[in-house]
C-alpha positions as a LaTeX table, in Angstrom:
\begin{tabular}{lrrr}
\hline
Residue & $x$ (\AA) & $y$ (\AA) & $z$ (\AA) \\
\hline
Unk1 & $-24.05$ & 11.12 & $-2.72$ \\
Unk2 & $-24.04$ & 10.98 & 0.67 \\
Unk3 & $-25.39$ & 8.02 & 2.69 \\
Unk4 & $-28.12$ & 8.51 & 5.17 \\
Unk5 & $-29.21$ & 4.78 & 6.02 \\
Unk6 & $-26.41$ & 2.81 & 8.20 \\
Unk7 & $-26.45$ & $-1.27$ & 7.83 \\
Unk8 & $-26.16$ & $-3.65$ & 10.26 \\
Unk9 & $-24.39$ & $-6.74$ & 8.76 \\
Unk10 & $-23.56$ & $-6.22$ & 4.87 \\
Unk11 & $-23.90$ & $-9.60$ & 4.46 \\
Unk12 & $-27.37$ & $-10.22$ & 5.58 \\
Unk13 & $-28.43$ & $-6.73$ & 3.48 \\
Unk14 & $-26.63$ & $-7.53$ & 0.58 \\
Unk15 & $-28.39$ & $-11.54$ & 0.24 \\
Unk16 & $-31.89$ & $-9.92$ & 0.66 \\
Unk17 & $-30.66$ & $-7.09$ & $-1.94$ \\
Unk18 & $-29.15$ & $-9.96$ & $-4.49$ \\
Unk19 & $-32.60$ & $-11.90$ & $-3.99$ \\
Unk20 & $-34.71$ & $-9.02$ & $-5.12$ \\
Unk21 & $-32.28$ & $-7.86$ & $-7.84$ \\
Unk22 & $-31.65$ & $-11.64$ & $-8.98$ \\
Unk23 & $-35.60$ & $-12.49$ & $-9.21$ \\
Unk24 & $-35.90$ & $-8.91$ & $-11.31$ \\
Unk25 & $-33.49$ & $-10.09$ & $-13.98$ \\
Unk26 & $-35.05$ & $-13.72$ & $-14.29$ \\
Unk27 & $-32.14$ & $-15.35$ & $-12.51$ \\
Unk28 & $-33.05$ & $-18.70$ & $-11.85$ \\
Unk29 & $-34.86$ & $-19.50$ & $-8.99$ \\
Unk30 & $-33.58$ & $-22.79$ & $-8.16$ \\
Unk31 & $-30.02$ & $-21.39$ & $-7.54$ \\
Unk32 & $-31.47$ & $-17.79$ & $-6.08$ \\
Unk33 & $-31.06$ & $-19.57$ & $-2.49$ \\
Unk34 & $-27.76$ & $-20.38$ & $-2.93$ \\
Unk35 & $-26.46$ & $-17.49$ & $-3.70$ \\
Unk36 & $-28.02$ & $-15.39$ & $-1.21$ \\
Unk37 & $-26.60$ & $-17.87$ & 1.64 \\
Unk38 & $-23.42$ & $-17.58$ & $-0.24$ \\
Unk39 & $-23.52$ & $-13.87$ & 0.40 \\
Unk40 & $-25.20$ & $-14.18$ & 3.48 \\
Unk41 & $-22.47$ & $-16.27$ & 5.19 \\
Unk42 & $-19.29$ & $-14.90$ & 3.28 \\
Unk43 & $-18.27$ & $-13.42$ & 6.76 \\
Unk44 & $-16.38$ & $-15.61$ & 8.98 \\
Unk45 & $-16.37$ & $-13.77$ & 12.15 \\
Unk46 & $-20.76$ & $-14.06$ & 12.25 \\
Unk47 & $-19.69$ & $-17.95$ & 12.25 \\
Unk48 & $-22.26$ & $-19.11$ & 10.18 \\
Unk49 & $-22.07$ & $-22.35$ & 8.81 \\
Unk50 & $-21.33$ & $-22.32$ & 5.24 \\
Unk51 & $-22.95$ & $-25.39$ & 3.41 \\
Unk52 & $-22.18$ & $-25.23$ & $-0.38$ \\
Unk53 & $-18.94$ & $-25.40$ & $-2.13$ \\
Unk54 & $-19.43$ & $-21.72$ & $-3.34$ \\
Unk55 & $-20.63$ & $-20.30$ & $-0.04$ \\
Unk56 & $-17.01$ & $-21.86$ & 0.86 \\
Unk57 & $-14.98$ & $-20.02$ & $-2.10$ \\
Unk58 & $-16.82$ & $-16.81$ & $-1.52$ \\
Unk59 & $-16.07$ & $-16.69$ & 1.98 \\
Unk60 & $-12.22$ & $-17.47$ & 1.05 \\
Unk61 & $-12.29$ & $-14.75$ & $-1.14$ \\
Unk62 & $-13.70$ & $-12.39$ & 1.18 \\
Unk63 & $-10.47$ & $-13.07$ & 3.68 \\
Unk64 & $-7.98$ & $-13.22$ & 0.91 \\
Unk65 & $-8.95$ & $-10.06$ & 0.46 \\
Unk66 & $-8.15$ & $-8.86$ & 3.90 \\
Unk67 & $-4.84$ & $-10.85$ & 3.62 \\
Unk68 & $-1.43$ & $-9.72$ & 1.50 \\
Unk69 & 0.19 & $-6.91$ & 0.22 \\
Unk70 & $-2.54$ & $-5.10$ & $-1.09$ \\
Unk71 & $-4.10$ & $-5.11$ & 2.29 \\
Unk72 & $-1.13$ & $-3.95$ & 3.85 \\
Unk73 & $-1.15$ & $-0.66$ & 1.58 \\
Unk74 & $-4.59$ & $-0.51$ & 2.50 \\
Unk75 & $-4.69$ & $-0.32$ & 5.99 \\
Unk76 & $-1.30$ & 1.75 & 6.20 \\
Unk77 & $-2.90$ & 4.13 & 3.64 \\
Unk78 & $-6.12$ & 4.22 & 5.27 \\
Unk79 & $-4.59$ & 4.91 & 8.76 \\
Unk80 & $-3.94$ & 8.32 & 8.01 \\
Unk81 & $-7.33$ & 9.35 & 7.72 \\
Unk82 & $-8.70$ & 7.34 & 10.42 \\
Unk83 & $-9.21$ & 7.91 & 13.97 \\
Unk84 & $-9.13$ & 4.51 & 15.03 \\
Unk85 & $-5.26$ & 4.64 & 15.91 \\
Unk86 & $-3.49$ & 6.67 & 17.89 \\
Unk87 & $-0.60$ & 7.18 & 15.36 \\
Unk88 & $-0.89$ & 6.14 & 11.71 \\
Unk89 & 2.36 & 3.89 & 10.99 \\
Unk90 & 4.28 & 5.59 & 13.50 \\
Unk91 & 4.56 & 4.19 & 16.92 \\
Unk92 & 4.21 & 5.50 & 20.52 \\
Unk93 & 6.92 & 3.47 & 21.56 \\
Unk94 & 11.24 & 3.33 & 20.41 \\
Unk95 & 10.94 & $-0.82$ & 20.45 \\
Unk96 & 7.90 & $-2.49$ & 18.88 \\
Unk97 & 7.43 & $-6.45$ & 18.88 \\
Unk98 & 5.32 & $-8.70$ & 17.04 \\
Unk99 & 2.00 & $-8.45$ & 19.42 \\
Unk100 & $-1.29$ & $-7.13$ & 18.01 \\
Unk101 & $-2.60$ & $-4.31$ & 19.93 \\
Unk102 & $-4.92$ & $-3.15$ & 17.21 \\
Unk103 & $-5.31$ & 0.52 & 18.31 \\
Unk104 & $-1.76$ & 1.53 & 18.84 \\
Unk105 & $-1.15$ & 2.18 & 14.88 \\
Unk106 & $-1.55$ & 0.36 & 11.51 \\
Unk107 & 1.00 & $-2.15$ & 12.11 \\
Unk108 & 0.05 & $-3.24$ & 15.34 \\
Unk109 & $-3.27$ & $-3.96$ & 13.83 \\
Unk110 & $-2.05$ & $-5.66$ & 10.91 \\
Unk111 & 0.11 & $-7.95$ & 13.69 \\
Unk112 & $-3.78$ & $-8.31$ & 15.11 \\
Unk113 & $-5.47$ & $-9.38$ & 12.34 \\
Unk114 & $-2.72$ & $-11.91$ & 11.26 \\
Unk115 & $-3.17$ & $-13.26$ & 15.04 \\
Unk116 & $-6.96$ & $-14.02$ & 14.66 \\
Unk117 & $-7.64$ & $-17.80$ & 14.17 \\
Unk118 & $-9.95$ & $-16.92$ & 11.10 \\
Unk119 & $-6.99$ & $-15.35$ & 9.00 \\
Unk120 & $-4.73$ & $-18.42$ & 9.63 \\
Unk121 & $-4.16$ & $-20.61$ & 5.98 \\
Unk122 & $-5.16$ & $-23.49$ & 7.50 \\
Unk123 & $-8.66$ & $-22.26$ & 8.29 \\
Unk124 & $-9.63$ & $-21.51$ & 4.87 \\
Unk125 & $-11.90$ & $-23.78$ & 3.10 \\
Unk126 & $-10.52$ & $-24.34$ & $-0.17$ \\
Unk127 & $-7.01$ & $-26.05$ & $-1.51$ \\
Unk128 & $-6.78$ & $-23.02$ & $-3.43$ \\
Unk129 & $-7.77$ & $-20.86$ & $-0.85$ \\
Unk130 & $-5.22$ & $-22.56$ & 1.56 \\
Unk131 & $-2.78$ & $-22.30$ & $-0.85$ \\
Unk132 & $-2.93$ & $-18.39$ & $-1.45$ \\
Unk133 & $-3.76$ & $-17.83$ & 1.96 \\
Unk134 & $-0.80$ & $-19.42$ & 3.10 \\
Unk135 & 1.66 & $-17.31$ & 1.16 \\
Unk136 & 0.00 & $-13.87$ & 1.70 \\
Unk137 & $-0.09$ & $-14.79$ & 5.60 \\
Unk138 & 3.62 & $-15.67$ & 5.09 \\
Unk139 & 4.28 & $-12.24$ & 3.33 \\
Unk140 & 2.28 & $-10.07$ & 5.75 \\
Unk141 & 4.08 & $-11.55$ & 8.68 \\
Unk142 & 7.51 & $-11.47$ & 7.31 \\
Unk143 & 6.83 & $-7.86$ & 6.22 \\
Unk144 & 5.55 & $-7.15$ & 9.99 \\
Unk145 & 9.12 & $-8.98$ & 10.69 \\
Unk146 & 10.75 & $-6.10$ & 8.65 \\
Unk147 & 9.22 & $-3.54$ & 9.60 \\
Unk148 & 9.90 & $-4.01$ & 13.42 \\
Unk149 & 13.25 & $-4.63$ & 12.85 \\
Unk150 & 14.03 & $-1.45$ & 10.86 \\
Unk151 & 12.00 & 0.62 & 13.24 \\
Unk152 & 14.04 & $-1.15$ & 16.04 \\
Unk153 & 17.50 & $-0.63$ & 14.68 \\
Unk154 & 18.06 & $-4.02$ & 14.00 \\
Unk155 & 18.92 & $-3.47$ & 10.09 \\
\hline
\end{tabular}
């Protein structure tokens, strides 16, 4: 099916869509709140404030998500279809470094997003989140580390 209505800010649609659904199915209405500023604030670069403990996981979640090894296939896979880079995984340069021009090709963006403040471990919420943010951040950058290095000669 093809989709015909474009949204704004997921977040914001999907907490009025969870209230509706969530006071359909009897869901309790003392909690409904919470979970629709859970969902309403799970993105960190809106920089809402998140104010419960599960506003906090589900937020972590969200950028764990966007952090690891899964991500990288995702964004190298998804490169090929999308125009957003100039070259897929392939370079427009013979020596590539570790900076983040996001538009150059999937790696370069991947070197971007690990750059942002808001994917850094230590700006998670969570012990747990900290703690699996820290080594997915670790992988990504050490496979960045690779990568470069191999494209550069180097091994």
């Amino acid at each position: 099916m093809e989709q015909t209505n474009k949204v704004k800010d997921h977040a914001v649609s999907g907490a009025k869509i969870a209230k509706k659904i969530l006071l359909d199915v009897g869901f309790n209405k003392n909690k409904i709140s919470a979970v629709c500023h859970a969902i309403k604030v799970h993105r960190k670069s809106q920089q809402l404030e998140t104010e419960t403990l599960e506003a906090k996981i589900l937020q972590d979640a969200d950028y764990l998500d966007a952090l690891g090894a899964i991500d990288v296939a995702r964004v190298i896979a998804s490169s090929f279809q999308s125009k957003m880079y100039q070259k897929p995984i392939f370079v427009n340069e013979d020596k590539i470094n570790m900076k983040g021009d996001k538009n150059k090709s999937a790696i370069h963006y991947i070197l971007y997003k690990i750059s942002t403040d808001k994917m850094k471990p230590e700006q998670f919420h969570t012990p747990t989140g900290k703690k699996m943010a820290k080594h997915r951040y670790d992988y990504v950058k050490n496979f960045c580390k690779e990568f470069i290095n191999e494209w550069n000669g180097l091994i």
